[in-house]
PLY file of the C-alpha trace (Angstrom):
ply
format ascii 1.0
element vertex 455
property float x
property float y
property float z
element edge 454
property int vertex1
property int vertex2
end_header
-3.04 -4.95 8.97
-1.08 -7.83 7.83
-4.15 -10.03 7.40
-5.87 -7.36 5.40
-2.26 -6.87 3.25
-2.32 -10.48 2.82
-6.46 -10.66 1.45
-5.99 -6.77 -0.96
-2.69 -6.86 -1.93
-0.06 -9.38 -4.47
2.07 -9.50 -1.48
2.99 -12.98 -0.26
2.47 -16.70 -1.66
-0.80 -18.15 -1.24
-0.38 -22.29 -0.71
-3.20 -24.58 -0.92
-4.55 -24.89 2.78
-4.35 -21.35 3.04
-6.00 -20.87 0.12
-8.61 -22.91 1.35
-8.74 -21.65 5.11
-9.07 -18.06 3.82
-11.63 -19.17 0.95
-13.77 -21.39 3.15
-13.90 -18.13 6.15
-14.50 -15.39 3.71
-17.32 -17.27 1.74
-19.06 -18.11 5.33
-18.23 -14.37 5.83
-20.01 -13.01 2.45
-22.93 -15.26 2.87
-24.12 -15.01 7.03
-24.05 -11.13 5.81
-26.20 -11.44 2.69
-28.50 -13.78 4.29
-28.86 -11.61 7.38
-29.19 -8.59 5.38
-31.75 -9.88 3.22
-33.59 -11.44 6.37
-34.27 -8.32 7.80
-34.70 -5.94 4.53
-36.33 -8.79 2.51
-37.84 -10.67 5.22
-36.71 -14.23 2.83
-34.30 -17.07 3.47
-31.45 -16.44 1.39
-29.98 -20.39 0.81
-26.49 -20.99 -0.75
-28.05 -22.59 -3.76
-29.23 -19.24 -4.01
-25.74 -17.36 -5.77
-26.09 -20.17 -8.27
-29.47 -19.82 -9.36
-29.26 -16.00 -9.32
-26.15 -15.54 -10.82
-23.65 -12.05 -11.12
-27.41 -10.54 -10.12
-29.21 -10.28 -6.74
-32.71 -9.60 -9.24
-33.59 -12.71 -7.99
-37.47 -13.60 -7.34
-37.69 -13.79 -3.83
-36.10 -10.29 -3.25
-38.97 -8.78 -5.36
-40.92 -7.06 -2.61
-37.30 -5.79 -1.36
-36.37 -2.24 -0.65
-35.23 -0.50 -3.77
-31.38 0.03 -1.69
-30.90 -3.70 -0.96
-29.44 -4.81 -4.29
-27.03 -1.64 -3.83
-26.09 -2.74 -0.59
-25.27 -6.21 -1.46
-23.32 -5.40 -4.52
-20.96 -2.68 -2.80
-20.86 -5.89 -0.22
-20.06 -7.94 -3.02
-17.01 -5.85 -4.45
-14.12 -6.20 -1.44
-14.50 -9.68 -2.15
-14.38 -10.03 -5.57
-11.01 -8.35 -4.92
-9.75 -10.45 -2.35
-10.50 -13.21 -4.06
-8.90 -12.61 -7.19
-5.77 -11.29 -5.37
-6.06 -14.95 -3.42
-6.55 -16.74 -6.37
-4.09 -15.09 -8.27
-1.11 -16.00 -6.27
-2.08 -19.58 -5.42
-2.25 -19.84 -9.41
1.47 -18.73 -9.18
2.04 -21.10 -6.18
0.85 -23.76 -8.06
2.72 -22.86 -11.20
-0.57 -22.26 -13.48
-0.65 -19.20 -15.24
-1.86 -15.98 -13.12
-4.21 -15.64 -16.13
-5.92 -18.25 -15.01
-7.38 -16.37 -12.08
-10.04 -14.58 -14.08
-11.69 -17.73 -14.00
-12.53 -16.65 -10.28
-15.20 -13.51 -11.42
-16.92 -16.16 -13.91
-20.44 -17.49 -12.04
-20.50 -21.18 -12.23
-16.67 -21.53 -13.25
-15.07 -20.17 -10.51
-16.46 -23.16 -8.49
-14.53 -25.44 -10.53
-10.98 -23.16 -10.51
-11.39 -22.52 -6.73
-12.15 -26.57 -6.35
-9.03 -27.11 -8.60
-6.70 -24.93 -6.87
-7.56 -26.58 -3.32
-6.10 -29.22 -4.95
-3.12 -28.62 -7.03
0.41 -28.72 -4.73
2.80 -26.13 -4.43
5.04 -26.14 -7.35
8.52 -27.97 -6.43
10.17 -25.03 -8.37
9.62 -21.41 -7.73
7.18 -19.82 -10.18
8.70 -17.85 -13.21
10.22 -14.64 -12.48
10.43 -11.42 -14.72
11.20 -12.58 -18.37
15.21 -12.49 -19.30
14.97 -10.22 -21.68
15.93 -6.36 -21.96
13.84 -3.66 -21.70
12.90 -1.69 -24.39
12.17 1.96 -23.46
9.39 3.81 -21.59
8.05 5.66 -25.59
8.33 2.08 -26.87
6.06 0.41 -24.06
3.54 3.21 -24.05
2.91 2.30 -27.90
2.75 -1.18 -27.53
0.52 -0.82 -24.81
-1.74 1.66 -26.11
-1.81 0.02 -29.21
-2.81 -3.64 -27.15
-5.12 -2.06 -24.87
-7.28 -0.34 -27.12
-7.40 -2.66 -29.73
-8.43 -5.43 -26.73
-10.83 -2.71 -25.39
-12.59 -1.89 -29.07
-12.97 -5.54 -29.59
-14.63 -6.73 -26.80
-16.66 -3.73 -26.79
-17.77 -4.45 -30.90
-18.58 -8.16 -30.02
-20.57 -7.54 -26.75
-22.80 -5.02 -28.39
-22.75 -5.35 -31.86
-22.84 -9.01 -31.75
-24.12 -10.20 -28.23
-26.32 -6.91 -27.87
-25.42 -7.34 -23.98
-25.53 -4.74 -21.91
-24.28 -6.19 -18.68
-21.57 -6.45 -16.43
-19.38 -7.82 -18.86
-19.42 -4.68 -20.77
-19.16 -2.53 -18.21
-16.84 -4.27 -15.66
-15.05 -6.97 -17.68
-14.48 -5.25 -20.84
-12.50 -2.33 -18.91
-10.82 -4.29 -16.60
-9.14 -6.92 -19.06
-8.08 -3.78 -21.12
-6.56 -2.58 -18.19
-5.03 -5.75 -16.97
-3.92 -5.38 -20.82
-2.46 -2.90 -21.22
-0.52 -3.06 -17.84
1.08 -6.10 -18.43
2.56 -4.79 -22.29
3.49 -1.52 -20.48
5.16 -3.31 -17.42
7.05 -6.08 -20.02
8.44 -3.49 -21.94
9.38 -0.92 -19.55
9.93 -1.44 -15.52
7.22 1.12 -14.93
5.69 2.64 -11.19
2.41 1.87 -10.26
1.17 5.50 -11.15
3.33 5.48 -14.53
1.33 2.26 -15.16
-2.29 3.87 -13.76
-1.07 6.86 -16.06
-1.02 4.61 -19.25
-4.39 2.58 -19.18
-6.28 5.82 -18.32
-5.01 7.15 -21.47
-6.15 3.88 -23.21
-9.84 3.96 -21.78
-9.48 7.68 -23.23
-8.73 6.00 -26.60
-10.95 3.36 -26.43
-13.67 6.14 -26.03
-12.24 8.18 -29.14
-12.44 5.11 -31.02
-15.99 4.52 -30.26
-16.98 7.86 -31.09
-15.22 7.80 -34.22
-16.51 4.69 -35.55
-19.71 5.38 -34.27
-20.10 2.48 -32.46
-21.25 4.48 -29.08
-22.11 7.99 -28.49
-20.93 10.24 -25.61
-23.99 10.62 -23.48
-23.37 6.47 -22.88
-19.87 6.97 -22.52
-19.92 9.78 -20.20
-22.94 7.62 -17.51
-20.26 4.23 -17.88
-16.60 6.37 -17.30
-16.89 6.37 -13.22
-17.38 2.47 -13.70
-15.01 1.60 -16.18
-12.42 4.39 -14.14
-12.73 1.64 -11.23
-12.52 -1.17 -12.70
-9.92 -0.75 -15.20
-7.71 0.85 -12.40
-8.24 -2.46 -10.60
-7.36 -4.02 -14.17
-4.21 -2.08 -13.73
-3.00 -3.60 -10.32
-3.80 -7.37 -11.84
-1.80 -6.79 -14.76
1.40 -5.08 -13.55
1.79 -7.71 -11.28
1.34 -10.53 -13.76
3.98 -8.70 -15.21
6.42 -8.79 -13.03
5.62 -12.56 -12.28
5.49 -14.13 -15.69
7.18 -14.47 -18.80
5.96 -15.11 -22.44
2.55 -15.09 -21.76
1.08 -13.44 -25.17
-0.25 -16.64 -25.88
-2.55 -16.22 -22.36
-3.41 -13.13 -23.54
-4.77 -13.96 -26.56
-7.16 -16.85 -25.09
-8.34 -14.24 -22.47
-9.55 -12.04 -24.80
-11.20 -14.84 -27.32
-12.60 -16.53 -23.98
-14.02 -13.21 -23.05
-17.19 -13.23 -24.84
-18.07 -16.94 -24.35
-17.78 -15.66 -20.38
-20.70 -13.25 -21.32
-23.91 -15.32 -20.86
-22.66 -17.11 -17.53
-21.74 -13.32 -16.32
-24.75 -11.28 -17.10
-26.86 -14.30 -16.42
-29.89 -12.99 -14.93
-33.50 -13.74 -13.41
-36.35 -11.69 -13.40
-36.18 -8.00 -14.04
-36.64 -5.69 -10.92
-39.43 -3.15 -11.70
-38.33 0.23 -9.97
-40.32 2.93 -8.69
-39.68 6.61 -8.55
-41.17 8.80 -6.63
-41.53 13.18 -6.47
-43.94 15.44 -5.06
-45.04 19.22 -5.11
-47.32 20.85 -3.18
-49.20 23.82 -4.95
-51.68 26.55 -3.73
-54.43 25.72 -5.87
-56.99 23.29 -5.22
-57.68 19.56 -6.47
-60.53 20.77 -9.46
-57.75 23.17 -11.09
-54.89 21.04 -10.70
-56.65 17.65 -11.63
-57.12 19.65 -15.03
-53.80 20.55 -15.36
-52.42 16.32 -14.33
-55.06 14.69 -17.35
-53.21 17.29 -20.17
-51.06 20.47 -20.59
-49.72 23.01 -22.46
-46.19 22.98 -23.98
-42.93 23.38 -21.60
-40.46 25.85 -22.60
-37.52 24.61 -23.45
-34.96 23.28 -20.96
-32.35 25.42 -19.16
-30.76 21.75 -17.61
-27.71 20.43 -19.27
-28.71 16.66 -18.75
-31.71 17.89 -20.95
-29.89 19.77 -23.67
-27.23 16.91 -23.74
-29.74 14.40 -25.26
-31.47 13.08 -22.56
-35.26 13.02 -23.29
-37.73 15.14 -21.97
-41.34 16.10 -21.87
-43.12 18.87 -23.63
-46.64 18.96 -23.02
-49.48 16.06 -22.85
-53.11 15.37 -24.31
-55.54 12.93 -24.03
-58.11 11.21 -26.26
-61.20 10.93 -24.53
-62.44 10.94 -20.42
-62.44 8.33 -17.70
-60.84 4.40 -17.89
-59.85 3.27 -21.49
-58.64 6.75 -22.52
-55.52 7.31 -24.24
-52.94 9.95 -22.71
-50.40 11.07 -24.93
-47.00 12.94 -23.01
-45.06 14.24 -25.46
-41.52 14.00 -25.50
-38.38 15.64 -27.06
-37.91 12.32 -28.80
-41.57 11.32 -29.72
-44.80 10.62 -27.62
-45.40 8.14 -24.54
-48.54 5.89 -25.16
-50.64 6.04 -21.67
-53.78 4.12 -21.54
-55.97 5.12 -18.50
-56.21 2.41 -16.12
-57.51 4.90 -13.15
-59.91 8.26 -13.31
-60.76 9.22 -9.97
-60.71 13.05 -10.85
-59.37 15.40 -7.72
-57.80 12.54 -6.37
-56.14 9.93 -8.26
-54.73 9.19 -12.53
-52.71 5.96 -13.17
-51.88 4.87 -16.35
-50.02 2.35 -18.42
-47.08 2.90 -20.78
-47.70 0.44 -23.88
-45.39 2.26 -25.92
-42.64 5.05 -25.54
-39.92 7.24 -27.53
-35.96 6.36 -27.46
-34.72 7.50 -24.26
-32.20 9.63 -25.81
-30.55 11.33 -28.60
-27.41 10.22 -28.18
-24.53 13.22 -28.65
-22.97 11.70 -31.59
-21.51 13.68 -35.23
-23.41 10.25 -37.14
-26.74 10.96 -35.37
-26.76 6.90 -34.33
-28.70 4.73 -32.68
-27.27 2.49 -30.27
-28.67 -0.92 -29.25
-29.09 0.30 -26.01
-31.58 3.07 -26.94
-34.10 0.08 -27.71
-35.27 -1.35 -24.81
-32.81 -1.49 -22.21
-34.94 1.08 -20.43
-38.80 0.61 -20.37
-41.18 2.92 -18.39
-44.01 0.45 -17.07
-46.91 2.52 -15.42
-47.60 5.58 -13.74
-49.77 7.82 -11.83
-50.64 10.90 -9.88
-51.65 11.29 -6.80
-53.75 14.19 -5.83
-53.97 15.06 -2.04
-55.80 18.59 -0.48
-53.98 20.05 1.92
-56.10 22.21 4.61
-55.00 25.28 3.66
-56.97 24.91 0.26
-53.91 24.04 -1.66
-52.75 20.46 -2.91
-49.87 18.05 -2.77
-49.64 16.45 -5.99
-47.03 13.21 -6.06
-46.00 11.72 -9.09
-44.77 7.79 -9.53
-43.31 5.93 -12.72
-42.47 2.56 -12.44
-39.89 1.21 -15.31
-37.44 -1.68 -16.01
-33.73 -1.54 -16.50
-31.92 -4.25 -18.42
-28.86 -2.47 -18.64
-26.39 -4.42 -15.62
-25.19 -3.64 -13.39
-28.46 -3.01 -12.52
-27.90 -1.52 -8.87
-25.22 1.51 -10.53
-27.42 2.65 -13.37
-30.29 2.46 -11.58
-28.86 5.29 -9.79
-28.39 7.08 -13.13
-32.07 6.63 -14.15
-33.59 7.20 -10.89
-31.66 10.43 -11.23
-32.91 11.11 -14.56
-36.34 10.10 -14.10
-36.80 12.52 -11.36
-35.30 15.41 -13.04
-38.38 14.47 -15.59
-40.85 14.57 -12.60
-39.39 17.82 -11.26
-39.84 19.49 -14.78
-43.62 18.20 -15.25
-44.69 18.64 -11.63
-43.19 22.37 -11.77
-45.11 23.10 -14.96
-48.30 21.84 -13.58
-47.56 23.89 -10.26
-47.11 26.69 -11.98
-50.06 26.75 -14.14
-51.90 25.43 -11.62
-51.10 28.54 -9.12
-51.44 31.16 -12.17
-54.92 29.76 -12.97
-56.13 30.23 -9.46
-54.77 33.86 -9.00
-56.59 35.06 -11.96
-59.52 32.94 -10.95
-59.56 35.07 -7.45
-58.94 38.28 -9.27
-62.02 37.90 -11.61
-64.36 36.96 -9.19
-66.94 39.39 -7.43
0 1
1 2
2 3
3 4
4 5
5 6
6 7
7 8
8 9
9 10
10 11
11 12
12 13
13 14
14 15
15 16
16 17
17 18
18 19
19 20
20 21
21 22
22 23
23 24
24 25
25 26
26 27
27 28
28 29
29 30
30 31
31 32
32 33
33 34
34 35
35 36
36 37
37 38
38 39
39 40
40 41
41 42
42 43
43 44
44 45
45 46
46 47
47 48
48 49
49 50
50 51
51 52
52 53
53 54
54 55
55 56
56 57
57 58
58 59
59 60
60 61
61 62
62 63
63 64
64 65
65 66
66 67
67 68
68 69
69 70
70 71
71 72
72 73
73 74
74 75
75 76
76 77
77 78
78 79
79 80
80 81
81 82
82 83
83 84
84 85
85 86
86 87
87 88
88 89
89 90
90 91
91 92
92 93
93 94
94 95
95 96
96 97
97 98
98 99
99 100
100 101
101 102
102 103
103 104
104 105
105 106
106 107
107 108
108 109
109 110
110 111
111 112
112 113
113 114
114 115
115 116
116 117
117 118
118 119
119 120
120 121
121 122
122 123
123 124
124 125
125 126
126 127
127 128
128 129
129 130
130 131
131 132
132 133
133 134
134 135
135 136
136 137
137 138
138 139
139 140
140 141
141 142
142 143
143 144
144 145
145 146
146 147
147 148
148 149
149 150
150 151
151 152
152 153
153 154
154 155
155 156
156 157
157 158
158 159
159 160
160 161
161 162
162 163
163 164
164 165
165 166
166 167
167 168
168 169
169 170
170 171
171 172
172 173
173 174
174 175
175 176
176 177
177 178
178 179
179 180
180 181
181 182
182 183
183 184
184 185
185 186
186 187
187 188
188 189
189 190
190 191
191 192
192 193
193 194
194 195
195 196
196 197
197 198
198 199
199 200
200 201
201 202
202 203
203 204
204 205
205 206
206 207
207 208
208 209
209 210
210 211
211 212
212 213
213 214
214 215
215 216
216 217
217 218
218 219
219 220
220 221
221 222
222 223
223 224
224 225
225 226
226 227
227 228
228 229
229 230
230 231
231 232
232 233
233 234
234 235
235 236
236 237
237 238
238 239
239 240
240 241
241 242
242 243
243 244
244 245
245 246
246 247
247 248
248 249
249 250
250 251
251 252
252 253
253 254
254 255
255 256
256 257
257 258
258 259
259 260
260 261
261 262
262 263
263 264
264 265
265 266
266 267
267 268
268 269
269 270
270 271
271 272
272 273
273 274
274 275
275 276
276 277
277 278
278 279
279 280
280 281
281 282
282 283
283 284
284 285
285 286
286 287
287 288
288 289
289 290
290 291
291 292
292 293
293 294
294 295
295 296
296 297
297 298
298 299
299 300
300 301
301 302
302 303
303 304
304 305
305 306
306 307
307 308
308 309
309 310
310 311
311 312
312 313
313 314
314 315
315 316
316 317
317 318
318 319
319 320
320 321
321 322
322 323
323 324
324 325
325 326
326 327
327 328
328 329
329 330
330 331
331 332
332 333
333 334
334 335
335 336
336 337
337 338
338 339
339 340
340 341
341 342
342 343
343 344
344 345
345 346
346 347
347 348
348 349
349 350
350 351
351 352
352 353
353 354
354 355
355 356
356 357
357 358
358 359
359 360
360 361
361 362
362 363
363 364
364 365
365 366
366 367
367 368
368 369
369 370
370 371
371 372
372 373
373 374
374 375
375 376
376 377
377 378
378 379
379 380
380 381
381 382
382 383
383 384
384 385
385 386
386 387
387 388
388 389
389 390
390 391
391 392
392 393
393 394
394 395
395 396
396 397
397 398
398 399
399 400
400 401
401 402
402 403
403 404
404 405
405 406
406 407
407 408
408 409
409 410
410 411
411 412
412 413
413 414
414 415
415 416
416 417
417 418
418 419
419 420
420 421
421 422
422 423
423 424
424 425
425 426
426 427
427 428
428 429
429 430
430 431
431 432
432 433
433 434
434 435
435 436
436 437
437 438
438 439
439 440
440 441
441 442
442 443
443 444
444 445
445 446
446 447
447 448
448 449
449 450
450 451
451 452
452 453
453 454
């Protein structure tokens, strides 16, 4: 327990041989796991050289044919120590007498290397690191102003230059932008008034609540986005919190390191999100029906029109299909599945009719309507997401019915890749289980009134 209070928590000074001792075990820690993990799940040789090349992503090349969980697994692997080591690095900042700031350096690819290498090397301050600033407090109502009105300003501006500017839609959106705001606001809070740690957790959740208000009203973002990032941007800006309360009650007169964090920010932005490859995904649903192959087969190459959805996710702004067509028979034809927001573009790659339709996507609607009073269109609506391919898979059962599977393969630039992959996994097969329904249920209606006109 001490150990583990000493690695999670402020408590304690961190000197350089410790610093190094704990670095040097933890890294050889982190990286026998990864490499064993990808080993057996990946079947490659994971090298050090490796986290440099790949950077803040494990979309690297040689984990291509890797199961669809591994990059989840790693990166919930990942997050304990990105903690401990910014807790670690932290303090030995403070040992050292550099500013605690400093420590952000740590989640930067290439330039932690370079802080961790210069804090093995720095000595222990011969006087004690700065203490709490010797100055009076100025009131709980006149802290929570000061640090709504720093957090939220930090949190809008960072947010305007990484989309608006940068058009990234990475982890320094989504994890850096809410954690400096929360470091943020923390610190003003914790300056101005001696407050607890839920007092301070209090305050930046009602500053990610502004920051969100802001974006609405500005119509920079619209709520459907906002609503898929919150659980993220809960997490990390609650970890923001802890950071900045304690740099708080360590150091004095730092606006001036607040000010370079925030213009450093975005120049962090192309080391952070840096990136290989893209990971195509697969999804995957099935439904088995009681007609057979001939009358379903019909029912996969076009349909009629879906009634309207009863899901929320649907009737929030989240596409969804109508009804498909198709121009033509047999390899080269052009399938058209309509969409709330506009048509998908399907060229036939595959007709193996009763058994088998796979397809290309060479073009494809906006994802979304995003729930927004300006009707906008966010950057992240063009792009981000990209269905690839996909097919059905038609398979008679012995009972004279059929199993019909469905599979779309897409790409997802929107990082960090391994959470909102969850969220469009999700998504996409709600879109399966509304299509392969329809087609079941024609499908089964077609075939009772086939039986009940025949002889």
């Amino acid at each position: 327990m001490k150990l583990l209070r000493h690695w999670f928590t402020f408590e304690g000074s961190v000197a350089r041989r410790a610093y190094l001792v704990h670095g040097a075990a933890l890294m050889a820690v982190k990286y026998l796991t990864d490499a064993a993990l990808i080993w057996f799940l990946a079947g490659a040789r994971w090298l050090p050289s490796d986290y440099i090349t790949t950077g803040s992503s494990f979309e690297h090349s040689k984990l291509a044919g890797a199961p669809a969980m591994l990059p989840l697994i790693l990166s919930a692997w990942t997050v304990p120590f990105l903690w401990v080591g910014l807790t670690l690095t932290t303090r030995r900042a403070l040992d050292a007498k550099v500013s605690p700031w400093f420590a952000l350096c740590f989640v930067v690819p290439l330039v932690n290397y370079f802080a961790m290498l210069l804090l093995c090397v720095l000595p222990t301050a011969d006087e004690p690191a700065a203490g709490p600033a010797p100055m009076a407090y100025r009131g709980k109502r006149q802290g929570q102003y000061a640090a709504l009105a720093a957090g939220t300003a930090t949190g809008v501006l960072l947010v305007v230059i990484g989309v608006m500017a940068l058009r990234s839609y990475g982890a320094a959106l989504f994890v850096g932008t809410p954690f400096i705001m929360g470091a943020i606001t923390a610190y003003v809070f914790n300056r101005w008034y001696p407050a607890t740690s839920g007092e301070t957790l209090e305050m930046v959740m009602w500053t990610l609540g502004a920051v969100g208000a802001a974006l609405l009203v500005f119509a920079i973002e619209g709520a459907l986005c906002l609503i898929m990032a919150l659980p993220l941007a809960v997490a990390t800006a609650w970890l923001g919190s802890k950071f900045g309360r304690f740099v708080a009650q360590q150091e004095a007169g730092a606006t001036a390191h607040i000010v370079m964090v925030v213009l450093l920010a975005p120049l962090a932005t192309p080391l952070i999100d840096a990136r290989s490859a893209v990971r195509t995904r697969e999804v995957r649903s099935a439904v088995e029906i009681t007609a057979g192959p001939d009358i379903v087969w019909r029912n996969v190459v076009e349909f009629p029109r879906i009634d309207g959805p009863r899901e929320l996710l649907f009737r929030a702004g989240v596409a969804y299909p109508i009804g498909a067509r198709i121009d033509g028979q047999g390899v080269g034809a052009i399938r058209y599945c309509e969409f709330s927001t506009g048509s998908f573009v399907e060229p036939i790659t595959r007709w193996e009719p009763g058994r088998r339709l796979s397809f290309d996507v060479t073009r494809q609607p906006a994802p979304m309507r995003e729930l927004s009073p300006y009707g906008i269109q966010p950057p992240h609506l063009d792009g981000y997401f990209r269905a690839v391919r996909g097919e059905f898979r038609l398979i008679a059962l012995p009972d004279g019915g059929t199993r019909l599977e469905g599979s779309t393969w897409y790409d997802l630039t929107i990082h960090p890749a391994p959470y909102f992959a969850l969220i469009a996994d999700f998504v996409v097969g709600r879109i399966h289980k509304r299509v392969l329904s329809h087609i079941r249920a024609i499908g089964e209606a077609e075939r009772v009134l086939a039986a009940s006109t025949s002889p």
